[in-house]
N, C-alpha and C positions, 0 to 999 in steps of 0.2 A: 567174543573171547580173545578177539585179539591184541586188546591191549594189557592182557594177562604179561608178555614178555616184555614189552615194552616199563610197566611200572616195575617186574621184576629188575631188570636194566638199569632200570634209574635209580631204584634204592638203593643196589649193592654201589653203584657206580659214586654216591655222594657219600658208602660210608669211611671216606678218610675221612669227611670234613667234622665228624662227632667220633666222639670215644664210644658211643651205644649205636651198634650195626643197628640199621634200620631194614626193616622187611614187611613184605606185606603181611598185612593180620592172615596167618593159617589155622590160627586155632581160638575157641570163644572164650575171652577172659573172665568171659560171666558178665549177665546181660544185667544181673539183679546188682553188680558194685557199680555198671554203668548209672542203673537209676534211681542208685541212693544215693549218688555225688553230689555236693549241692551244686546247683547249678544256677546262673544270676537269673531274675526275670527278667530284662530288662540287656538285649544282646547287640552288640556293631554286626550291621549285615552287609557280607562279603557274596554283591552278586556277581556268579560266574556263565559263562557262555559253553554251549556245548557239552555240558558233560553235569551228571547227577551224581552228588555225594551220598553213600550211603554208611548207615554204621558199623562201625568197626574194620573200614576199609580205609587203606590210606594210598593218598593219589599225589602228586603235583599240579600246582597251578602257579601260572605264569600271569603275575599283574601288573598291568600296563597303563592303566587309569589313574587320574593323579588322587582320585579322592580314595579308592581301592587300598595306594599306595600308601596314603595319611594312616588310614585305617590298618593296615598292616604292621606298619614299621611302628605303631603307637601300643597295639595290641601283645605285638611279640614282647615287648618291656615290660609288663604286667602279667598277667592272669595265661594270654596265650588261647583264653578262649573267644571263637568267634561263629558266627552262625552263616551256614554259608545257601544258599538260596540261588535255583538257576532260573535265568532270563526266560520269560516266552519264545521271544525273539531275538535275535543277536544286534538287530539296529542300534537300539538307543545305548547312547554315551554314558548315562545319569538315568538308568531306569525309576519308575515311581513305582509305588506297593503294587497298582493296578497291571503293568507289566511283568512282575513277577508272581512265580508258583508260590502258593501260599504253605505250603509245603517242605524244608528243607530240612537241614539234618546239624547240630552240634558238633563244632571240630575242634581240638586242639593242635595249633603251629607247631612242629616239630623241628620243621627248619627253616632259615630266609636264609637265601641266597643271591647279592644282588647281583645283577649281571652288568655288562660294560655299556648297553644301550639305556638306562636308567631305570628298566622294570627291574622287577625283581620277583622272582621262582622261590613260593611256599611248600614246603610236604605238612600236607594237614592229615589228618587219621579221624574216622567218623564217630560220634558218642551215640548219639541220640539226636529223633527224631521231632522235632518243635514245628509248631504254625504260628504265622504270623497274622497278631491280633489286631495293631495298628501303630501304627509308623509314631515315634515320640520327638526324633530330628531328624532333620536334613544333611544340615550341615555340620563340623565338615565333613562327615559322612554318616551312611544311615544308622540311626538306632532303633529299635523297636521290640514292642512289649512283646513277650511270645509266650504262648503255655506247651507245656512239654506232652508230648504223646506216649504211652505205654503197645508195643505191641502183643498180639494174641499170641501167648507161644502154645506150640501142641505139645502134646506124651511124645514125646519120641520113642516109649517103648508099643507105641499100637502100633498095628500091624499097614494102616494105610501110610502112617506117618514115615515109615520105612520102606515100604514101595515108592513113595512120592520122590522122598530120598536115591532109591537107587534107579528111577527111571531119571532123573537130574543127572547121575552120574554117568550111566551110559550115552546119553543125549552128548554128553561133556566129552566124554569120549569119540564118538561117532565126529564131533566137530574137529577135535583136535586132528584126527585120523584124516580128514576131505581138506583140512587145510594145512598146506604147507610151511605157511609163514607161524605156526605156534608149535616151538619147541616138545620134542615127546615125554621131555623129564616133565612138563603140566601134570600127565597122571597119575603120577608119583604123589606130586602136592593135593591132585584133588581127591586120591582116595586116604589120603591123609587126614581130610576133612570129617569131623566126626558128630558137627551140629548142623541141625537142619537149618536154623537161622544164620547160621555165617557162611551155612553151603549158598543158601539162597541169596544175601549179599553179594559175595565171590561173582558169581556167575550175572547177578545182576549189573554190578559195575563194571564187565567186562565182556557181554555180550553185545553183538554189532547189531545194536537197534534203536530207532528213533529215539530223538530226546524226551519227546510226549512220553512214550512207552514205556521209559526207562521211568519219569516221574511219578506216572500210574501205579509203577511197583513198587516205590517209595510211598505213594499215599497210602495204601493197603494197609490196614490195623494187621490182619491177618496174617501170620507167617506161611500158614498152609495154602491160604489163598494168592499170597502173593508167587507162592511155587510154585502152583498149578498155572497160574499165569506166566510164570517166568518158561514152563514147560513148552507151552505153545510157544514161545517164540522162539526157544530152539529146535524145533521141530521145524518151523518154517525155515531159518540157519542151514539146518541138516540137507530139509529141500533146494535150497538158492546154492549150497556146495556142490550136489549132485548132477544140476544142472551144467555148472562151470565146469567140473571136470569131466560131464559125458561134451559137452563145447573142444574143450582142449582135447580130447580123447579124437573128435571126430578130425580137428583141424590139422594132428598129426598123421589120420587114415589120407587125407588130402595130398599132403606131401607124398604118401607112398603112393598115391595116384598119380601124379604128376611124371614120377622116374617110373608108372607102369606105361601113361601116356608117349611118355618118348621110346621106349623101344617100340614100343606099336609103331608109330609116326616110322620112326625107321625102317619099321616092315614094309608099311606101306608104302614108303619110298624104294623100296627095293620091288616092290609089285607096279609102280606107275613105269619102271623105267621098262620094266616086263612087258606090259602095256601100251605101251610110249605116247601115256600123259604125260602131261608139263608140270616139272620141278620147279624150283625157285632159281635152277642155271639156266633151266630155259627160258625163265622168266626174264632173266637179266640178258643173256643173249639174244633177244629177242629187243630189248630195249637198246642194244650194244650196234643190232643191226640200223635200227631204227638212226642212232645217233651217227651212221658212217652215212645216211643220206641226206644230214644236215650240211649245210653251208656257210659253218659256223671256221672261223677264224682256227688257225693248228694250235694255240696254245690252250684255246678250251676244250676241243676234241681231246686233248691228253688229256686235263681235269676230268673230264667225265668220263675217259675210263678207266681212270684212278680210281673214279669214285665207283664204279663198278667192281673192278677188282678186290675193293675194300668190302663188297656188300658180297662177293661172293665167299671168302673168309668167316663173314657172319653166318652162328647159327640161325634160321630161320625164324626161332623159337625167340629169339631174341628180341626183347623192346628198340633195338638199335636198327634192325634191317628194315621194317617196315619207311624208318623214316629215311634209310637210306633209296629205297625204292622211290618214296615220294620226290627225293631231291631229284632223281636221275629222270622221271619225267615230268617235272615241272621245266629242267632243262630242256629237253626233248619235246615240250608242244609250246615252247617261244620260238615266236618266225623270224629266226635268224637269218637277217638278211631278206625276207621275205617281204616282198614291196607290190602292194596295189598299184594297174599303172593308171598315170593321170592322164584323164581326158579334161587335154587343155583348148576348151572353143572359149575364147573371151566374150565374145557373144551369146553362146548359151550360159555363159557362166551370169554376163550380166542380166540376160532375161531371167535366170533361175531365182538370182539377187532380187529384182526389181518385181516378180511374182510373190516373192515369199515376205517384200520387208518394204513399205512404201516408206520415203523418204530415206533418214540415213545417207547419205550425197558422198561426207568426205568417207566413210569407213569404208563403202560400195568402193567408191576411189580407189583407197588403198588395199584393199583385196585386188582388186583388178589389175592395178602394178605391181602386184604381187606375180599374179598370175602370168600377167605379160612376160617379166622374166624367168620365170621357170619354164616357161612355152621357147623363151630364147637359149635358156641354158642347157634346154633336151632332158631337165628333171634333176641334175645332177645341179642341186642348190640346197643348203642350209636351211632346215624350215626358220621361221620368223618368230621372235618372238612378242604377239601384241598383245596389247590390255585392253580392252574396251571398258572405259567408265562412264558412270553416268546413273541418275537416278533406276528405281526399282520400275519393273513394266517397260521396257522401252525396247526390248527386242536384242539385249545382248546375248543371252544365252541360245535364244534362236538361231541367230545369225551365223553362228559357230555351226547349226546344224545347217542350214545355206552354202556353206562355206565349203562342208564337206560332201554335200549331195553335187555342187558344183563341179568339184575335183573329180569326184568317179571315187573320193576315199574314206575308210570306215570312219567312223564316227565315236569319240569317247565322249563320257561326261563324269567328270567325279568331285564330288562336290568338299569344298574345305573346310565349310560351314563349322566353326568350332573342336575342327581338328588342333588337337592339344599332343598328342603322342609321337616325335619322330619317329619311332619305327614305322607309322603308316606309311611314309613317303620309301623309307629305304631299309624295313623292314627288318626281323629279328635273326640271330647269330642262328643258325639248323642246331646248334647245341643246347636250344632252349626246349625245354617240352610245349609242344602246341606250336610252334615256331613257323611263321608264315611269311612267304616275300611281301614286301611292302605294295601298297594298291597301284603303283606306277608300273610294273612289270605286272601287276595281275590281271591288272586293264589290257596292256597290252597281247601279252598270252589269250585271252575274251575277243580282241579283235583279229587277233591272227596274221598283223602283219604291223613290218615296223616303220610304216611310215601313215598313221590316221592323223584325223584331227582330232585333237586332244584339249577339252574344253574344263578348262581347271576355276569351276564356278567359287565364285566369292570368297577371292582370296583376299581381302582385306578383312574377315573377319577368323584365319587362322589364329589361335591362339596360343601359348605356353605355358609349360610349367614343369615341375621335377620330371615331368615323364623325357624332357628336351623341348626344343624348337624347329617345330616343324620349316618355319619360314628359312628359318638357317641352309636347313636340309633343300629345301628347295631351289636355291642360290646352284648347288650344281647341275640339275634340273633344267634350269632357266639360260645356263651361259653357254652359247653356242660354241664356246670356247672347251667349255670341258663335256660338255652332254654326249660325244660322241665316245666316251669310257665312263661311263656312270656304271655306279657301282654299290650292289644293293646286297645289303648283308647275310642275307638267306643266300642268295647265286652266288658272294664269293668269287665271280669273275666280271670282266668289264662287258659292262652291252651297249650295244649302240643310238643311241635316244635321237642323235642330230636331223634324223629328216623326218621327225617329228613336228608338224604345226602346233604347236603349244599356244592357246590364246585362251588367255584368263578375265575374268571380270572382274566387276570391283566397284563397289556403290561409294566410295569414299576412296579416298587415296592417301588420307591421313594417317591411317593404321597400316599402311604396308611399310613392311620392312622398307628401309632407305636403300640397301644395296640390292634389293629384290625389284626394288620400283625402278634401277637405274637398270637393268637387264630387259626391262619392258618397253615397247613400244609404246606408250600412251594416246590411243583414239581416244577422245570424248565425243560422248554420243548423249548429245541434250534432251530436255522432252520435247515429247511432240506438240506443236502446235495445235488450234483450234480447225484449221484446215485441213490438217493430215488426220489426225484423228477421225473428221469428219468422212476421209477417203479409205481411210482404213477399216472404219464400222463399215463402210459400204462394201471395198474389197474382198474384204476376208473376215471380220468377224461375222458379221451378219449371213456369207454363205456356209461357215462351221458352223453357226447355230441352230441354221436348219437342220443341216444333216445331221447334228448329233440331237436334235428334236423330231426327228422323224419328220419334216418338213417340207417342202416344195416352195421354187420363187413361185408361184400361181397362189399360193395360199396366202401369201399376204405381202404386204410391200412398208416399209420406214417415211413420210416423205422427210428430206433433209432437214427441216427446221425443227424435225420435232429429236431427231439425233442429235442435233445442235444445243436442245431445250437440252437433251441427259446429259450431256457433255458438259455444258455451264452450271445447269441449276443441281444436279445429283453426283456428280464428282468432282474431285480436285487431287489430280493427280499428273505425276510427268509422262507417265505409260498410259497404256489402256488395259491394265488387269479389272479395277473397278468397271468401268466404262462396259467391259464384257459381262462382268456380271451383271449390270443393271440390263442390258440390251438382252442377258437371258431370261432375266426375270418376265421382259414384253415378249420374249419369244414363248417362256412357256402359258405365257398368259391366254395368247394365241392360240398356241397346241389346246388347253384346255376347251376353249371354243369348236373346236374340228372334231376333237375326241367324242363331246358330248353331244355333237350339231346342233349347238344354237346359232342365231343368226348373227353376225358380225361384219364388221367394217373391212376389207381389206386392205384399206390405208389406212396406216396407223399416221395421225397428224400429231401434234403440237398438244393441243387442248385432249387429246385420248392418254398421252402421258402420263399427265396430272392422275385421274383416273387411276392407271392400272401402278406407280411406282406410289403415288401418296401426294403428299403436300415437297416443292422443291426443299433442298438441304442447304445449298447454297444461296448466299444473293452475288450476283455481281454487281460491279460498281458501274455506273454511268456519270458521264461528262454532267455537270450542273453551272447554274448558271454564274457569271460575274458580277453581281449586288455587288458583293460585300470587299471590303475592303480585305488584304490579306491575308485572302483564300486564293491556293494556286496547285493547280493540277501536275504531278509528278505522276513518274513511271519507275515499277520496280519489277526484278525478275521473282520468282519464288520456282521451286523444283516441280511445281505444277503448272507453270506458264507465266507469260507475264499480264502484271496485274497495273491500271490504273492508283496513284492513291492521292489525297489531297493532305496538304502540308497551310494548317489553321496558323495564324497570329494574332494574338488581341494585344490592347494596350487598356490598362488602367492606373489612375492615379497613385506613384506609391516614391520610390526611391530607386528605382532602376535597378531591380531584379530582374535574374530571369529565369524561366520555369521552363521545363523541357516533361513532356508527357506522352502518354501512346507508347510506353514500356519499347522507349529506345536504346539502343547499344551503343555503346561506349566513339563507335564512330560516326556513328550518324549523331549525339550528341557533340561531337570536335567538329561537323561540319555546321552546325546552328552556331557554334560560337567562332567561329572560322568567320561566316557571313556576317554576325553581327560587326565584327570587330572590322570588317571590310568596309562595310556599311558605315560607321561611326569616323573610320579616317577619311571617307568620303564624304562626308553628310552637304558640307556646300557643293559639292558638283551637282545634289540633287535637290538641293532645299532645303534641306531640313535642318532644324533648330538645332544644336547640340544641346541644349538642354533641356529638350525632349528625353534623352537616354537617362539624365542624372533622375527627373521627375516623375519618371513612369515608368511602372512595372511592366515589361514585356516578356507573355506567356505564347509559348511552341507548342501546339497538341497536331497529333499525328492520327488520325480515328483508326477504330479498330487498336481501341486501349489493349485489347486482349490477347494479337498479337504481336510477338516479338516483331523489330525491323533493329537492321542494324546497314551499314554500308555508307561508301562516299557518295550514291551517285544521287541524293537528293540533296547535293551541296548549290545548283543552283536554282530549285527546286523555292527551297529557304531561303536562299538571298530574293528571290523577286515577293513574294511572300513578304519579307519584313519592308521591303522600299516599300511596297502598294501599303500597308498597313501604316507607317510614317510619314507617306505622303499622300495618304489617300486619296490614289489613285487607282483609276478601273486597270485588271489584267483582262487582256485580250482574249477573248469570247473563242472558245474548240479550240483551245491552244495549253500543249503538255510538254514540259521538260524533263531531261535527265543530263546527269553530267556534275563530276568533282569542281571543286574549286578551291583556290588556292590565294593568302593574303596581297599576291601582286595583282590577282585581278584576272589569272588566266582558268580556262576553261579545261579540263581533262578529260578524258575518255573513260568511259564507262562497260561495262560486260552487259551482254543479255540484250543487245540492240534487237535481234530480230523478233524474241518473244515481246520484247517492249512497244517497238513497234506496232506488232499484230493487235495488240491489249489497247492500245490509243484508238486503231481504227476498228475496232467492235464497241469504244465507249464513246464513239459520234466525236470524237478527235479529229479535226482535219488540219492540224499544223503543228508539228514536234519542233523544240529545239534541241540538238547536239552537239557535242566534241565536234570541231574540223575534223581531228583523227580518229573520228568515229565511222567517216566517208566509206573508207575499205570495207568495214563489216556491210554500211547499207550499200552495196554493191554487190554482195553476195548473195543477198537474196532476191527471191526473182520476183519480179516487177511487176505480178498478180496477185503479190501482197501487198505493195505499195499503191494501190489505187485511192485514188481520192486525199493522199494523205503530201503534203507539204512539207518538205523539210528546210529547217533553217540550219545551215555548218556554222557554228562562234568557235571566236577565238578566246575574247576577254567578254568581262562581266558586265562589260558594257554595252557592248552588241546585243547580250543576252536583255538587258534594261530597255533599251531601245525597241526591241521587238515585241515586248513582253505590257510594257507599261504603256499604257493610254495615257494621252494628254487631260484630258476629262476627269474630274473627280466621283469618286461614286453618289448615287441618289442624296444620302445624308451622311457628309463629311463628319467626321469628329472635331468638334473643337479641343485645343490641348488650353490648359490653365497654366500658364507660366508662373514661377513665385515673383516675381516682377507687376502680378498686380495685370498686366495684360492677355489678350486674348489672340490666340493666332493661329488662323489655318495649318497644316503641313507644308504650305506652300508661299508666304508674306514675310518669312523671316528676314528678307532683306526690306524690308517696308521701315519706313520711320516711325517712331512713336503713336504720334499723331493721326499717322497714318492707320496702324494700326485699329487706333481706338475707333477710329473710322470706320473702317473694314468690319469691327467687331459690330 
């Protein structure tokens, strides 16, 4: 019923735009001139959304579709009549017959109005009621055949037909009466109303009921029927009114609860003090005491009991005191000034270090110098800011917990992993709702004192975005320069961050912020060797896996070579997280043995491996032998250790390309042609033809096509590789290189020597060549790595030839075809003609 004022509204509202006031139909102009008018067979149909035309009703529609639009502005010009028909559903743009009710109603335009966004607003009035028989056009909008329907009308002089009548009108009443938004002058018009067919219209096209609903009462031939129908569903109306206003009814008895609740509250606050329970003064007094035992700086002592002051002004009742409560002890359980003391033994620290973390050398180091001066300085130093990086598994995040069992001090960890939000770091404004200190004071408040170690895990992968940048935020955090007033937006005052050890990790160093990386100390912490791993499985993996297997060392024992076997053949990694899992999988292998008492090995060997993990995953590479011409043994690092790899050359008859394969990176391709071009300005110093390069195709494969390598240090690697292939000559037999090189001939230094190293002497390597300036690195390492293994120090690419290349030619030399018609070793090219022909 509620669009009864609404179309009232509208049609006084438009009538300056016509000389004949428009009004809704109030009274039945006679249903029998409606269905003698001729009417076309053959109607433009205007489908509309949401709303059901019925006869002798007149409504507004607003049309916004261009084909609607055609059909409008062409129809009002003519005749004025059009067939209006409502949608099933509101989606489609361009509905087809099978989307619309078959069902609508005959209108004639009364008015077009265009508006300023380019629809334009019809008042159409209803005739009659037609179905649509079958569509005749499309385009440019729909037409279609229709046959007209006649409805059932009743006697209005029987007696039910006038009950049916006046139970319509009271219903109409009873509605307008529960709703507020329809005007009371309605009952005026609807007892005005004196046909049952246009009472029933009326009430149809204005009562708040589905669309379905509304079209159902439209189909109805029946006038009587359509009103006993129309009945029910102001009765349901009547019901869903009652409901809302016993709602409203009760949600104002609510309110008068609330002012009966607070004088209560007040009573009762007048009977606690009777009593002497605790108010919300002595709540705050109590928190007022609390804060004059802190050892907090005078200018915050004032703040907090301002901020008291303030919360005692507040009504209790208030959504504002709780959160003033909450601020006043979050300040009050920060240990301001509250400091763990260090127990500083350098010796127990480094036994603590060397129990919990085998190898690790320089970072143990630098802890320890760490430590040595705070033991000098009596405590009273700047904590440090370091970064430990380095592959994933290697024991940075550990070490941090080492670091602080060491100290004697609490321990944080919070991880950055994809922290995207500054306010985590330094938290939201107390004026927000939900408003909370950021995680660096709430960690701290968790440990209870302001000097732990503070372990800021995987800070190269913070992230940002519209929420801010957290890295930014962190920049004050990090500067021992300003971290002693940090300043987090929830607290509002400065607190004291500097004797905080902040040591963060970080698996890449390319994603850290640049000014955040320049406030860090940089430790790298490489993988672990084959060695250490080795001693670490024995150390400490293998006796946690007992214990957390319920296990005993009597119940079974690893021997080394078969820890060696999971190490090489079932992982590849820089840490040992794999490594653990594979060595728990034999431990529960084990346990299942003991569990069920069957009979078993208690040494697990080598060949029992196989067995309980599968078939190995990995191959490692091994040393092969020198046949061939222009096969040469290099050394690469990868972040799971370093690896042997071999560096192929062939030659065949072509124009002197050359092929680079083994999916190499752009630098390791510049050092193949670095060497060649080396190679080619030297070729007499070694023999070889120069026109060899113009005549033959020379192809680079690198095996292990599948993965990536990129780097300088197989620069002479490739240079001995191409001499042995052009002068086919033997390279010397357990002999492996690394090392850049450059077109003067000189030798460079390479990274990764000591994993390189270790990987030459487990692939039966017994002679490396390096950088001179690679000396320092192999010095560093201890000398029970270097067993069995030879090292040669070069300078130029020459030394590197020298050592590398045998006088001797391999088994079966290549001959090269010169375009000259003659035949010549790699090695004759100073030979005469004759000489030559001879030789061949």
């Amino acid at each position: 019923m509620s669009n009864y004022s609404f179309q009232d509204i509208f049609m006084w509202a438009i009538s300056d735009y016509e000389s004949d006031v428009l009004v809704p139909m109030m009274k039945n102009e006679g249903q029998n001139a409606e269905e003698n008018e001729a009417l076309p067979a053959e109607l433009p149909i205007l489908p509309v959304r949401n709303s059901v035309l019925f006869p002798s009703m007149v409504i507004p529609v607003t049309v916004s579709r261009q084909k609607a639009i055609k059909l409008v502005r062409k129809v009002y010009k003519g005749d004025r009549i059009v067939g209006v028909v409502t949608q099933k559903n509101n989606n489609p743009e361009e509905p087809t017959i099978d989307e619309l009710y078959t069902v609508g109603t005959v209108a004639r335009i009364m008015k077009l109005i265009a508006l300023p966004d380019g629809h334009i607003t019809i008042i159409i009035r209803g005739k009659r009621k037609f179905r649509l028989e079958k569509i005749i056009r499309e385009n440019p909008y729909l037409v279609a055949e229709v046959s007209y329907l006649t409805d059932e009308m009743p006697d209005e002089h029987k007696k039910d037909t006038k009950v049916l009548m006046q139970s319509l009108k009271e219903a109409a009443h009873k509605i307008i009466r529960l709703n507020p938004e329809i005007p009371q002058e309605a009952e005026i018009s609807i007892n005005n109303i004196e046909s049952l067919d246009l009472l029933v219209h009326f009430f149809s096209a204005n009562i708040n009921a589905e669309i379905k609903d509304k079209q159902e009462l439209l189909e109805l031939d029946s006038v009587k029927e359509r009103g006993t129908k129309l009945l029910k569903l102001m009765m349901k109306e009547i019901e869903f009114l009652q409901i809302k206003q016993e709602i409203q009814s009760k949600a104002h008895s609510d309110l008068d609860q609330q002012q009966r609740d607070y004088f209560l509250r007040q009573q009762i606050k007048v009977l606690q003090d009777e009593l002497g329970m605790d108010s919300h003064e002595q709540e705050i007094e109590r928190l007022r005491a609390r804060g004059s035992q802190k050892n907090w700086p005078e200018s915050v002592a004032n703040h907090f009991n301002k901020e008291l002051d303030k919360a005692l002004r507040l009504n209790p009742q208030s959504p504002e005191f709780p959160i003033a409560i909450s601020y006043a002890e979050f300040m009050v359980d920060l240990p301001w000034n509250e400091f763990s003391e260090d127990v500083i033994d350098l010796k127990k620290a480094q036994a603590i270090l060397d129990q919990d973390h085998y190898g690790l050398a320089k970072a143990k180091q630098r802890i320890i110098e760490y430590l040595a001066v705070l033991k000098l300085k009596g405590g009273n130093m700047r904590g440090p800011i370091l970064c430990f990086y380095g592959p994933p598994g290697v024991g940075k995040t550990s070490l941090g917990r080492s670091i602080a069992k060491a100290l004697g001090r609490k321990y944080i960890r919070m991880s950055l992993g994809g922290l995207r939000d500054e306010a985590e770091i330094r938290g939201h404004r107390k004026t927000y709702i939900g408003a909370m200190p950021g995680r660096i004071l709430q960690s701290i408040k968790k440990a209870g004192s302001s000097n732990p170690v503070f372990i800021l895990d995987e800070i190269d992968k913070v992230g940002n975005d519209f929420r801010g940048d957290p890295a930014s935020a962190l920049l004050e955090v990090l500067d021992p320069e300003q971290n002693n007033a940090f300043l987090d937006n929830y607290l509002e005052v400065e607190y004291d961050l500097s004797k905080v050890m902040f040591i963060a990790t970080a698996n890449s160093l390319d994603t850290i912020h640049p000014a955040l990386r320049d406030r860090m100390e940089i430790i790298e912490i490489t993988g672990y060797t084959q060695e250490e791993k080795l001693q670490i499985a024995k150390r400490h993996l293998l006796p946690k896996l007992r214990k957390e297997h319920g296990l005993k060392a009597k119940d079974f024992s690893i021997d080394d070579k078969a820890i060696l076997k999971v190490i090489e053949e079932y992982t590849r990694e820089s840490g040992v997280r794999n490594l653990e899992q594979k060595l728990g999988a034999v431990v529960r292998h084990v346990a299942k043995w003991v569990a069920m008492e069957e009979p078993y090995q208690k040494r697990i060997k080598p060949a029992d491996i196989e067995t309980i993990l599968g078939a190995p995953i990995f191959d490692r590479e091994m040393y092969q032998n020198n046949n061939f011409a222009g096969v040469v043994t290099g050394l690469a690092w990868t972040q799971a250790g370093g690896e042997i790899l071999f560096v192929e050359a062939s030659l065949n008859k072509g124009k002197g390309a050359l092929t680079l394969s083994g999916q190499l990176g752009d630098v390791m391709k510049e050092s193949a042609i670095t060497a060649l071009s080396y190679l080619k300005a030297h070729a007499d110093e070694w023999e070889i033809d120069h026109r060899i390069f113009n005549q033959y195709d020379l192809h680079i494969h690198v095996p292990a096509g599948a993965v990536p390598k990129d780097g300088p240090s197989a620069g002479i690697t490739m240079l001995t590789a191409l001499a042995s292939i052009y002068t086919q000559r033997k390279v010397k037999a357990h002999l492996a290189m690394t090392g850049e090189i450059t077109l003067r001939g000189k030798v460079l230094p390479v990274g990764g020597i000591k994993e390189k190293l270790l990987a030459a002497r487990r692939a039966g390597i017994t002679e490396v060549v390096l950088s001179a300036r690679n000396r320092k690195d192999v010095e560093e390492i201890d000398t029970q790595y270097l067993k069995d293994l030879t090292i040669h120090y070069v300078e130029t690419i020459d030394e590197v030839l020298q050592i590398a290349l045998l006088p001797e030619k391999v088994a079966k030399p290549m001959r090269f075809e010169l375009d000259s018609g003659s035949q010549s070793t790699a090695t004759n090219n100073n030979l005469s003609e004759e000489q030559l022909q001879k030789e061949c």
